[in-house]
MIPABA-595416 format. One record per residue (C-alpha): residue number from 1; x, y, z; chain. Coordinates in nm, 2 decimals, always signed. Layout:
% MIPABA-595416
<r i="NUM" x="X" y="Y" z="Z" ch="A"/>
...
This chain:
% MIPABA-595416
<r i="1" x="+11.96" y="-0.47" z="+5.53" ch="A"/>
<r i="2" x="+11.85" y="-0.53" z="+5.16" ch="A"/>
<r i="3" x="+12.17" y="-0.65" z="+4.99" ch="A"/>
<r i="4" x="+12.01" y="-0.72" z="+4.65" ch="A"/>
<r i="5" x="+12.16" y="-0.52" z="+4.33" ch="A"/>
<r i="6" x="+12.01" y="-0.22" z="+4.21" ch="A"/>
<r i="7" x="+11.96" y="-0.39" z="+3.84" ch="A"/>
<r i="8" x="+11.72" y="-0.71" z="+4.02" ch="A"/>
<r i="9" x="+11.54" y="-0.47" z="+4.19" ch="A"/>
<r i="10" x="+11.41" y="-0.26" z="+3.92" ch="A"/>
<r i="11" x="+11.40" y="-0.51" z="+3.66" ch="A"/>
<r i="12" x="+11.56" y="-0.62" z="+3.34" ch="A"/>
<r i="13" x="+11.72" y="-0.33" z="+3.12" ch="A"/>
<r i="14" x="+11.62" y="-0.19" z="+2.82" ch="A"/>
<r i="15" x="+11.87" y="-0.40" z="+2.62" ch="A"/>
<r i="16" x="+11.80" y="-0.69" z="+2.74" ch="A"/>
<r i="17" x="+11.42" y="-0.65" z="+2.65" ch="A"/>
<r i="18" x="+11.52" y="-0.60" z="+2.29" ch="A"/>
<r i="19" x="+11.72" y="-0.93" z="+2.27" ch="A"/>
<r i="20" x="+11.43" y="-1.11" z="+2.42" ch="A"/>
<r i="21" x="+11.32" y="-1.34" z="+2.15" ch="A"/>
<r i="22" x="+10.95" y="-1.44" z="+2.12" ch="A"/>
<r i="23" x="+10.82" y="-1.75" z="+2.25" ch="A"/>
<r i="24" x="+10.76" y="-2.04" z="+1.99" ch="A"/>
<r i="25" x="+10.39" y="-2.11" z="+1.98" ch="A"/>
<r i="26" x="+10.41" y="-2.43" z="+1.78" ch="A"/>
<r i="27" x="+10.03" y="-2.51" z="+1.86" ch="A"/>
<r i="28" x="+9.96" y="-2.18" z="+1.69" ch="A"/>
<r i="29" x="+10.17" y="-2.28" z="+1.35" ch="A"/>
<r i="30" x="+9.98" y="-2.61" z="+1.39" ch="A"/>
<r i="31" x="+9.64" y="-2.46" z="+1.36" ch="A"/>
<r i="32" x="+9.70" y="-2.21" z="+1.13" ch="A"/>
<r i="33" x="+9.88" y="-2.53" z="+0.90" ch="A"/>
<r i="34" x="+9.56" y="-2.73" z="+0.92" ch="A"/>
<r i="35" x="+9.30" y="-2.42" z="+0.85" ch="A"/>
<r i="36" x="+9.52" y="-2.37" z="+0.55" ch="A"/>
<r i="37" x="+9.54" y="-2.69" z="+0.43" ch="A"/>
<r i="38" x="+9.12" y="-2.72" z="+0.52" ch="A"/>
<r i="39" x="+9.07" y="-2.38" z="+0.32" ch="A"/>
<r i="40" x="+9.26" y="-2.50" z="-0.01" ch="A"/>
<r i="41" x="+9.11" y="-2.81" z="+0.01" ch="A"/>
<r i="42" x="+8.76" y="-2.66" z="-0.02" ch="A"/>
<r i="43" x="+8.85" y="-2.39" z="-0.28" ch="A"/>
<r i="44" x="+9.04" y="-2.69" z="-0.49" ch="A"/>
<r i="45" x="+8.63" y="-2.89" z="-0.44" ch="A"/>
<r i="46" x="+8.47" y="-2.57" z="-0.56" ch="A"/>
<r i="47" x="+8.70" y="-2.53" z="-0.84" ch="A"/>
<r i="48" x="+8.72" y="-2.84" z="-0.97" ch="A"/>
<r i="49" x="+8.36" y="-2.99" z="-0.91" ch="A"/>
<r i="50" x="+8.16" y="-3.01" z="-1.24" ch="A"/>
<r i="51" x="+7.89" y="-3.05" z="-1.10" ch="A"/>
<r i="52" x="+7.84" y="-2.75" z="-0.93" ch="A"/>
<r i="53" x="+7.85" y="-2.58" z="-1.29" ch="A"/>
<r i="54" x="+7.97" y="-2.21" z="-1.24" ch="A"/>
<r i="55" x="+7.91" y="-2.12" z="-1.59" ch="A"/>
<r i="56" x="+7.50" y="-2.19" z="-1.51" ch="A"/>
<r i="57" x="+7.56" y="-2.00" z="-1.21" ch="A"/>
<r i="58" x="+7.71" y="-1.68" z="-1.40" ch="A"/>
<r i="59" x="+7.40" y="-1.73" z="-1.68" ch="A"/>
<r i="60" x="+7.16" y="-1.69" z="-1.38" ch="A"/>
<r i="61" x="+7.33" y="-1.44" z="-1.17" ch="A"/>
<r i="62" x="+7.17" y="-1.18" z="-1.33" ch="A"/>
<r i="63" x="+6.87" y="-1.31" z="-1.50" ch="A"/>
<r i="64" x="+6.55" y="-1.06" z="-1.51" ch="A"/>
<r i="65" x="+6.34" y="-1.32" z="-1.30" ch="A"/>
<r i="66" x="+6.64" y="-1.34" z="-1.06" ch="A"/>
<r i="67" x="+6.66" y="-0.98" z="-0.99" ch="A"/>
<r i="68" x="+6.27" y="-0.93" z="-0.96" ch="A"/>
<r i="69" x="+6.26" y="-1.18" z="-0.69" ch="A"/>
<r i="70" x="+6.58" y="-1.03" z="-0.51" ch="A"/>
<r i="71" x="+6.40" y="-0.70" z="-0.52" ch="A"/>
<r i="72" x="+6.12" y="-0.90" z="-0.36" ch="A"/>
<r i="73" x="+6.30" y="-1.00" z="-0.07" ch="A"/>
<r i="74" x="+6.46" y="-0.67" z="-0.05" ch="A"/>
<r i="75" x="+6.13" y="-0.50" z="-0.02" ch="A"/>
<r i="76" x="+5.97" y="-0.72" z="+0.23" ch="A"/>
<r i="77" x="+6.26" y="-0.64" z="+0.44" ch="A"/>
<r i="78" x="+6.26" y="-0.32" z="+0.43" ch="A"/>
<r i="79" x="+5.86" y="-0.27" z="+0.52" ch="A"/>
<r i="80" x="+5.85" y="-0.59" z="+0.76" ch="A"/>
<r i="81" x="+6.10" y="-0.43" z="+0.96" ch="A"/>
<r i="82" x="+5.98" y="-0.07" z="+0.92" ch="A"/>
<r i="83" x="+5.66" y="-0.18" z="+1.07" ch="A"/>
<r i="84" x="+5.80" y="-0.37" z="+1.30" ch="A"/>
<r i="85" x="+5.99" y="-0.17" z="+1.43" ch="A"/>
<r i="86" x="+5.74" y="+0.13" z="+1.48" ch="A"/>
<r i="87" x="+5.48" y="-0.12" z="+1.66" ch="A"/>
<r i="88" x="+5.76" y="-0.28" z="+1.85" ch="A"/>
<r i="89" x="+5.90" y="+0.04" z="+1.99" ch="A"/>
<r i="90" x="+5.51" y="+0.16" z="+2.07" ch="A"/>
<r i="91" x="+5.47" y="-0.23" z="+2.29" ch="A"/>
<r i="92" x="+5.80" y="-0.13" z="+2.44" ch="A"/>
<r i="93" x="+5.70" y="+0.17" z="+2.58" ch="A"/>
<r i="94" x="+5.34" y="-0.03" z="+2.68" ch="A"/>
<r i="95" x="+5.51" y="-0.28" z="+2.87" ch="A"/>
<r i="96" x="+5.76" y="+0.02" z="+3.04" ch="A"/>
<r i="97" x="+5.42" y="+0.18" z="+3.14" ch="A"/>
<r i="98" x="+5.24" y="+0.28" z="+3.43" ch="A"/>
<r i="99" x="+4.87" y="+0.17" z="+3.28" ch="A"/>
<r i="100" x="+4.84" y="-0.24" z="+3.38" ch="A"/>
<r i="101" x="+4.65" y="-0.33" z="+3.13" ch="A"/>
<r i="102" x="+4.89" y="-0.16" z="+2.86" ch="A"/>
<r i="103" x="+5.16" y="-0.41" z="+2.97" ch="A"/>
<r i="104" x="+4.90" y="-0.65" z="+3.00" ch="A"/>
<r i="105" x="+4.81" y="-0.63" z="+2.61" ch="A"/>
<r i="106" x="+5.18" y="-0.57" z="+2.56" ch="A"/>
<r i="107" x="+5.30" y="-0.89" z="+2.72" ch="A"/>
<r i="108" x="+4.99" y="-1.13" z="+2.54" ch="A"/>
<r i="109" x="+5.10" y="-1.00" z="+2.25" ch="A"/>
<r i="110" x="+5.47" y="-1.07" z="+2.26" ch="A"/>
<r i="111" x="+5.41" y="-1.41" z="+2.44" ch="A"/>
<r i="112" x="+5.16" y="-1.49" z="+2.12" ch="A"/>
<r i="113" x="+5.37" y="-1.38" z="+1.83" ch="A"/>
<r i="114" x="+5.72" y="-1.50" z="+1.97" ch="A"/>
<r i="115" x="+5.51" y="-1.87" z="+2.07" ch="A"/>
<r i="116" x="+5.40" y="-1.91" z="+1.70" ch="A"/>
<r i="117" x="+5.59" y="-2.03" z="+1.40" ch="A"/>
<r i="118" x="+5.66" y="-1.75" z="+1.14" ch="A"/>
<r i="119" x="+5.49" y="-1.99" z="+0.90" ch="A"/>
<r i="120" x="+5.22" y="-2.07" z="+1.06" ch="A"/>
<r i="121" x="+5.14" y="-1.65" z="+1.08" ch="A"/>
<r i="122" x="+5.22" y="-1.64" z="+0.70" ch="A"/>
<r i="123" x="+4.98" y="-1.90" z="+0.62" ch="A"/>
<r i="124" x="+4.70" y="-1.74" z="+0.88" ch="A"/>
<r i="125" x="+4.70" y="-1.41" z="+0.69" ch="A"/>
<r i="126" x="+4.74" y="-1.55" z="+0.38" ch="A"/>
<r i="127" x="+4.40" y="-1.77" z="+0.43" ch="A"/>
<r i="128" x="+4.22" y="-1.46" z="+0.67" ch="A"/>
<r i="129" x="+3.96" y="-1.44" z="+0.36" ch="A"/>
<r i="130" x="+3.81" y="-1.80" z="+0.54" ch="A"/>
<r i="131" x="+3.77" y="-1.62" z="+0.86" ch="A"/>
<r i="132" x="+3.63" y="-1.27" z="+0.75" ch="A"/>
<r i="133" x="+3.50" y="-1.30" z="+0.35" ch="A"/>
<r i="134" x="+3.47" y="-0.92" z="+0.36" ch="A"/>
<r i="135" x="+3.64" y="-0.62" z="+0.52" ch="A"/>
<r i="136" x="+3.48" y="-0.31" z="+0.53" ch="A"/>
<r i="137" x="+3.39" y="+0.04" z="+0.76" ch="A"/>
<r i="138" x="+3.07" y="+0.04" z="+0.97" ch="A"/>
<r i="139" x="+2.78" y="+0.17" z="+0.80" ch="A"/>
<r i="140" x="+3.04" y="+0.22" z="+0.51" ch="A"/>
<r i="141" x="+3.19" y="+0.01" z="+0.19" ch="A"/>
<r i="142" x="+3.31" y="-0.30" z="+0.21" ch="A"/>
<r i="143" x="+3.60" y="-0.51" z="+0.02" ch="A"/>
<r i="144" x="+3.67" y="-0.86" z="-0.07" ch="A"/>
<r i="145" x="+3.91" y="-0.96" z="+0.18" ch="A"/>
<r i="146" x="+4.13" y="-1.15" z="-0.09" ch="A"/>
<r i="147" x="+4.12" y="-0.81" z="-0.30" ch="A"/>
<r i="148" x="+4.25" y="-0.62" z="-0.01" ch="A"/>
<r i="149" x="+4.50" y="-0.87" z="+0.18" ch="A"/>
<r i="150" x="+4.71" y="-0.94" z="-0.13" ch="A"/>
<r i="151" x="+4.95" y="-1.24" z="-0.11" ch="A"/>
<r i="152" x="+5.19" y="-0.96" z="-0.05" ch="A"/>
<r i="153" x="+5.01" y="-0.77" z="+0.20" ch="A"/>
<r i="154" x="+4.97" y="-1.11" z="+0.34" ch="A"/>
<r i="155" x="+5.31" y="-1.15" z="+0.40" ch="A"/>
<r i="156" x="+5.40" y="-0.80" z="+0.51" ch="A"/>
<r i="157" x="+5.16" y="-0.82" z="+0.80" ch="A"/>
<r i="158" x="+5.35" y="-1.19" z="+0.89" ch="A"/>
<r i="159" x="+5.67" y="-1.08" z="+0.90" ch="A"/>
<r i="160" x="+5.59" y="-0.70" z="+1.05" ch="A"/>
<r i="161" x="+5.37" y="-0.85" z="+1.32" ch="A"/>
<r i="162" x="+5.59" y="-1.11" z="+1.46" ch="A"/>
<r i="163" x="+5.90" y="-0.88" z="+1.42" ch="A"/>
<r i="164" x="+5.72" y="-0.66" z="+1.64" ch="A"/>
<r i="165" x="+5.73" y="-0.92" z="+1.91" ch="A"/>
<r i="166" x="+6.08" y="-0.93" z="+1.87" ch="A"/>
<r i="167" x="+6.19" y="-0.52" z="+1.82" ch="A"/>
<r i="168" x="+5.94" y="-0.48" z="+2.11" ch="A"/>
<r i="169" x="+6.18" y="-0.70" z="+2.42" ch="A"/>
<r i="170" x="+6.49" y="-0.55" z="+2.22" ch="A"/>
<r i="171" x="+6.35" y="-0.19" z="+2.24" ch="A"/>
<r i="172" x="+6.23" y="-0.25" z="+2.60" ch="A"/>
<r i="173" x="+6.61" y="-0.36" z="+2.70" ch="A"/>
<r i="174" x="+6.75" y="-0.08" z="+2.54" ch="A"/>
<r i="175" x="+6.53" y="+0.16" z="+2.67" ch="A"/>
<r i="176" x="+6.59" y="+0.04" z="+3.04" ch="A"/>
<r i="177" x="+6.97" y="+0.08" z="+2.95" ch="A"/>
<r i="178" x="+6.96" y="+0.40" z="+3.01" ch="A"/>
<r i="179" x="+7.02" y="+0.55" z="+3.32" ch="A"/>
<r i="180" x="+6.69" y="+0.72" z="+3.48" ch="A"/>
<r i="181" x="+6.87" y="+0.99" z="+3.59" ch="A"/>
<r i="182" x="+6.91" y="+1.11" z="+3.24" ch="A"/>
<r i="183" x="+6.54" y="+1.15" z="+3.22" ch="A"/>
<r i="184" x="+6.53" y="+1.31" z="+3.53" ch="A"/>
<r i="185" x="+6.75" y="+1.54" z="+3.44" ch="A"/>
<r i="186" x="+6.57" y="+1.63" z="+3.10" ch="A"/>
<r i="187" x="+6.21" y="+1.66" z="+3.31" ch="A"/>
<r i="188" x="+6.42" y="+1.93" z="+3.50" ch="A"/>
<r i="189" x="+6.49" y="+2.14" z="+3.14" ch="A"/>
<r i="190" x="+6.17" y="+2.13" z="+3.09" ch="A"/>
<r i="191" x="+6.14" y="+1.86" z="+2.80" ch="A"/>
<r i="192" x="+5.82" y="+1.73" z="+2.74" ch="A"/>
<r i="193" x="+5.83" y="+1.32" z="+2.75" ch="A"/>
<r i="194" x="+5.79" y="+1.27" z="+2.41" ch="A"/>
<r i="195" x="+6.11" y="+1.55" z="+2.36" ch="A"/>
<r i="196" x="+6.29" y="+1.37" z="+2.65" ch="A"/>
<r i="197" x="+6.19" y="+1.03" z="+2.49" ch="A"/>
<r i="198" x="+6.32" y="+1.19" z="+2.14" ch="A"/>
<r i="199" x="+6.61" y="+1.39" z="+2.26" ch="A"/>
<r i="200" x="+6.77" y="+1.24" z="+2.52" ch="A"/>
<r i="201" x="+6.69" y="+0.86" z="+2.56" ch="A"/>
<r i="202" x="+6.62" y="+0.71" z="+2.23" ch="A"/>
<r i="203" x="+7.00" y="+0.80" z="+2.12" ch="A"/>
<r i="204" x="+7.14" y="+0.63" z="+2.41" ch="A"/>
<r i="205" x="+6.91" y="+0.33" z="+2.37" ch="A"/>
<r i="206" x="+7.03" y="+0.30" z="+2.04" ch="A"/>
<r i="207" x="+7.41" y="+0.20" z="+2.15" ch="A"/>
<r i="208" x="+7.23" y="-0.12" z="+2.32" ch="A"/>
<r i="209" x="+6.98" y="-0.15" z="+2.02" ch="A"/>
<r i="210" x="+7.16" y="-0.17" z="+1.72" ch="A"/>
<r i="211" x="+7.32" y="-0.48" z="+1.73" ch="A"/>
<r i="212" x="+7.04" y="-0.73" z="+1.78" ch="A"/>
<r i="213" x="+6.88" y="-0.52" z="+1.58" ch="A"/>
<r i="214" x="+7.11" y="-0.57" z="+1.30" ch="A"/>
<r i="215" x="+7.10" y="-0.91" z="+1.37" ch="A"/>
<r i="216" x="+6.71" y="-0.95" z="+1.32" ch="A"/>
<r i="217" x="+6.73" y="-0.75" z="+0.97" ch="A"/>
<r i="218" x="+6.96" y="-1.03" z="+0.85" ch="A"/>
<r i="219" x="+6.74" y="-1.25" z="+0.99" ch="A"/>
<r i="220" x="+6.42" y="-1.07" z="+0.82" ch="A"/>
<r i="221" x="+6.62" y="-1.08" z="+0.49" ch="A"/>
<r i="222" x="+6.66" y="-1.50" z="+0.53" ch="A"/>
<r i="223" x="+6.29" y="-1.52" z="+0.64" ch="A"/>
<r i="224" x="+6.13" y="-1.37" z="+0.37" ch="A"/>
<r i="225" x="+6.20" y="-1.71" z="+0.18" ch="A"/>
<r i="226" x="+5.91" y="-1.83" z="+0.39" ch="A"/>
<r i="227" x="+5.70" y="-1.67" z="+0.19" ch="A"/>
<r i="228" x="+5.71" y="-1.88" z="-0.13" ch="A"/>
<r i="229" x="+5.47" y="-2.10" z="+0.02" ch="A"/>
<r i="230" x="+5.23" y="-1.79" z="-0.01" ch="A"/>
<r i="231" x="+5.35" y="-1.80" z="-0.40" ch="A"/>
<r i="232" x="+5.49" y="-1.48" z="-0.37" ch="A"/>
<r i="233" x="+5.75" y="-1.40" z="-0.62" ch="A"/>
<r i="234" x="+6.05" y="-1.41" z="-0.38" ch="A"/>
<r i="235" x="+6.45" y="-1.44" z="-0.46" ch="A"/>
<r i="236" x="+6.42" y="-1.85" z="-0.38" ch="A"/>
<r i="237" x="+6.11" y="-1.89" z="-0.54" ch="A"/>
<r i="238" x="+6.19" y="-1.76" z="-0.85" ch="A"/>
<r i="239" x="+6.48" y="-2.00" z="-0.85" ch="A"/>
<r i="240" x="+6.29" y="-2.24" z="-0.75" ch="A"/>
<r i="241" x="+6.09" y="-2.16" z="-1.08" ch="A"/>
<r i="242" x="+6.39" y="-2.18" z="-1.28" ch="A"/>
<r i="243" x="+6.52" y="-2.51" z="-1.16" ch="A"/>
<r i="244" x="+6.22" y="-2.67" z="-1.21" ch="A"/>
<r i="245" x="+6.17" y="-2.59" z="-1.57" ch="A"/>
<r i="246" x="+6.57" y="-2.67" z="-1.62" ch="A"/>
<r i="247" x="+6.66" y="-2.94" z="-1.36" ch="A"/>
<r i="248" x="+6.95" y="-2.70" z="-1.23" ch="A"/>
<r i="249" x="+6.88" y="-2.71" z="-0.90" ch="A"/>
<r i="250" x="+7.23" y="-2.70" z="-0.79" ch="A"/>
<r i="251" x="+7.34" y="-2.36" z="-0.97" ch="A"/>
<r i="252" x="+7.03" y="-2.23" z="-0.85" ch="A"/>
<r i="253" x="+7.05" y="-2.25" z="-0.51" ch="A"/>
<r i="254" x="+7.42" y="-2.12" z="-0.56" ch="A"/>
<r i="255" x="+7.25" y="-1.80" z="-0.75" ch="A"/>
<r i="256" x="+7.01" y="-1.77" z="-0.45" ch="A"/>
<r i="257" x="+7.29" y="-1.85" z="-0.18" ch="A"/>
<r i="258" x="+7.50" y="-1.52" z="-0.39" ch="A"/>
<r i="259" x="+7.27" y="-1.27" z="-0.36" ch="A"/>
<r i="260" x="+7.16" y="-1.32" z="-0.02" ch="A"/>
<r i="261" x="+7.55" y="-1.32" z="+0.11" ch="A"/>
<r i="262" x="+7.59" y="-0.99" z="-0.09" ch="A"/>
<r i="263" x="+7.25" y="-0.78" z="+0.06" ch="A"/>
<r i="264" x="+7.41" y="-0.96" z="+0.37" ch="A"/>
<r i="265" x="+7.76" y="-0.80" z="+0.33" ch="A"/>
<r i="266" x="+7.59" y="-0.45" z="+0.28" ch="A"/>
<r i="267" x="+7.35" y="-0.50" z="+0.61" ch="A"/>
<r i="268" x="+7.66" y="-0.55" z="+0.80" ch="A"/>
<r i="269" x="+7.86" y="-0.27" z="+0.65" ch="A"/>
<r i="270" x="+7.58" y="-0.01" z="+0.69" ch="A"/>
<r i="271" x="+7.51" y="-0.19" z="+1.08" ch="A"/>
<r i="272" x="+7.88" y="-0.10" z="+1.19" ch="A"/>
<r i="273" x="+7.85" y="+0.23" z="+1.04" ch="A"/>
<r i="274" x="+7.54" y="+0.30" z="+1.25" ch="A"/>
<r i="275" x="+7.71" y="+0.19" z="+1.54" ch="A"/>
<r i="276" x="+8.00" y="+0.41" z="+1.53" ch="A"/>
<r i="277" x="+7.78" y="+0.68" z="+1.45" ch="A"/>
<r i="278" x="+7.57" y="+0.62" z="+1.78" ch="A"/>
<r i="279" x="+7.86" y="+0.52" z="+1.99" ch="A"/>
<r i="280" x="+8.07" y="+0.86" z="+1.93" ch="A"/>
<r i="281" x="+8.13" y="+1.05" z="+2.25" ch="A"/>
<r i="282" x="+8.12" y="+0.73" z="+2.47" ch="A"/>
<r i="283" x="+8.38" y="+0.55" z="+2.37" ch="A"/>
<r i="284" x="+8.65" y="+0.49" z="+2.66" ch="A"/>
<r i="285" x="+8.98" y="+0.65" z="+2.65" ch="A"/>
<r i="286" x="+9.26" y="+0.48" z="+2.75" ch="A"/>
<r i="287" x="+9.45" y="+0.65" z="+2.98" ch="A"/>
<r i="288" x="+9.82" y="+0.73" z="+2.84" ch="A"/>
<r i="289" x="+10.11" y="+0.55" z="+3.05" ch="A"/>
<r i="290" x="+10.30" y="+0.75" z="+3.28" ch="A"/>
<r i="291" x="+10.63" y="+0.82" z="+3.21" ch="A"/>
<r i="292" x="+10.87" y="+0.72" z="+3.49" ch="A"/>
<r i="293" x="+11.11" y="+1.02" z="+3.60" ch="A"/>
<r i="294" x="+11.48" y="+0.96" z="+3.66" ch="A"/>
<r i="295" x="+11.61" y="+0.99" z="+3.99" ch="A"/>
<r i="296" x="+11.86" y="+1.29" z="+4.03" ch="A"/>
């Protein structure tokens, strides 16, 4: 016979939950005490560091030469990953094929482009003119090669080319994260598979694709300063310019070091908006607690 009372057995009341007072985490006041004291200490070094000289800084911020080269970097972003990800998506698919030697060429390329230095690539297509002196069509015109690859087209092939590498296992990953039985089912409607490619699994993919893929357009944006050895016109070389006519190297970097935390802030503002775009509709719900009926 059970001869325990009614209030052990189902639990503590309601009152006495609400005069429960919370457990003292002193190891949590502890850390939060020492980040604070860390954090004031480094905004007191900032502050009060001469040398770091803000007001140079704020001169610079906005300089014409300073905003050409940030537009730079902005621009070889925006068509290195462009590229990159177009030829990236097509290797994808290559290596997801049923043709051999499309994965074949698919997997030399990835294994030669993610095996190589970024530099290295930057400086082969920047020098390309002492391999082939002239480009042309046959039994057509012909171009000087350093007339046609431009320092900048130089470095637009560099950084689309080995983004591809990259874009090309991310797309592949997302791509197999969809379930085949969505393509199945599309195949059964009647979609061609481009449409069913189009329609049905590129959207999905996307969920899995986004965030590395935000992650290498922040990366993109940091590696174009790579291509200052190529002396194109870039946000760190044209500080680099600057500092070397005025011996400010110190603000200068700091300019540099603003701008690219600002594009930075935008990329990952406009990446979580993507994401929540591409993740509505799958989002789990959690389920609502039941409500515990009284006992007549």
């Amino acid at each position: 016979m059970n001869t325990a009372s009614p209030e052990f057995i189902s639990g503590p009341r309601h009152d006495d939950v609400a005069l429960a007072k919370p457990r003292l985490r002193i190891g949590r006041w502890v850390a939060n005490a020492l980040v604070a004291i860390v954090t004031l200490q480094v905004v007191w070094f900032l502050a009060t560091n001469p040398r770091f000289e803000w007001g140079v800084v704020a001169e610079f911020l906005t300089a014409k030469a300073v905003l050409h080269g940030l537009g730079i970097s902005i621009l070889l972003t925006f068509f290195g990953m462009t590229f990159g990800t177009v030829l990236g998506t097509l290797l994808a698919l290559m290596k997801l094929g049923r043709f051999a030697t499309g994965r074949a060429v698919a997997g030399f390329y990835t294994w030669l482009f993610r095996g190589t230095p970024l530099l290295i690539q930057l400086l082969f297509w920047y020098n390309l003119a002492y391999l082939i002196p002239r480009i042309g069509i046959p039994f057509g015109p012909d171009w000087d090669t350093n007339e046609l690859i431009t320092p900048f087209i130089a470095a637009v092939l560099g950084l689309a080319l080995n983004e591809a590498a990259y874009m090309a296992e991310i797309m592949r990953a997302g791509i197999l994260s969809v379930d085949s039985g969505q393509q199945d089912a599309a195949r059964a409607l009647g979609f061609t598979p481009l449409r069913s490619f189009w329609r049905v699994v590129f959207p999905q993919a996307m969920r899995m694709v986004l965030p590395p893929a935000g992650s290498q357009v922040i990366g993109m944006l940091k590696g174009t300063s790579l291509v200052s050895v190529i002396a194109i016109t870039d946000l760190l070389f044209s500080v680099q310019t600057i500092y070397n006519r005025n011996f400010k190297v110190v603000p200068l970097l700091l300019v540099a070091m603003v701008w690219y935390l600002f594009v930075f802030s935008l990329l990952s503002l406009f990446q979580r908006r993507m994401e929540a775009h591409f993740s509505r509709g799958h989002a789990v719900q959690a389920a609502e607690p039941a409500t515990d009926k009284e006992a007549p």
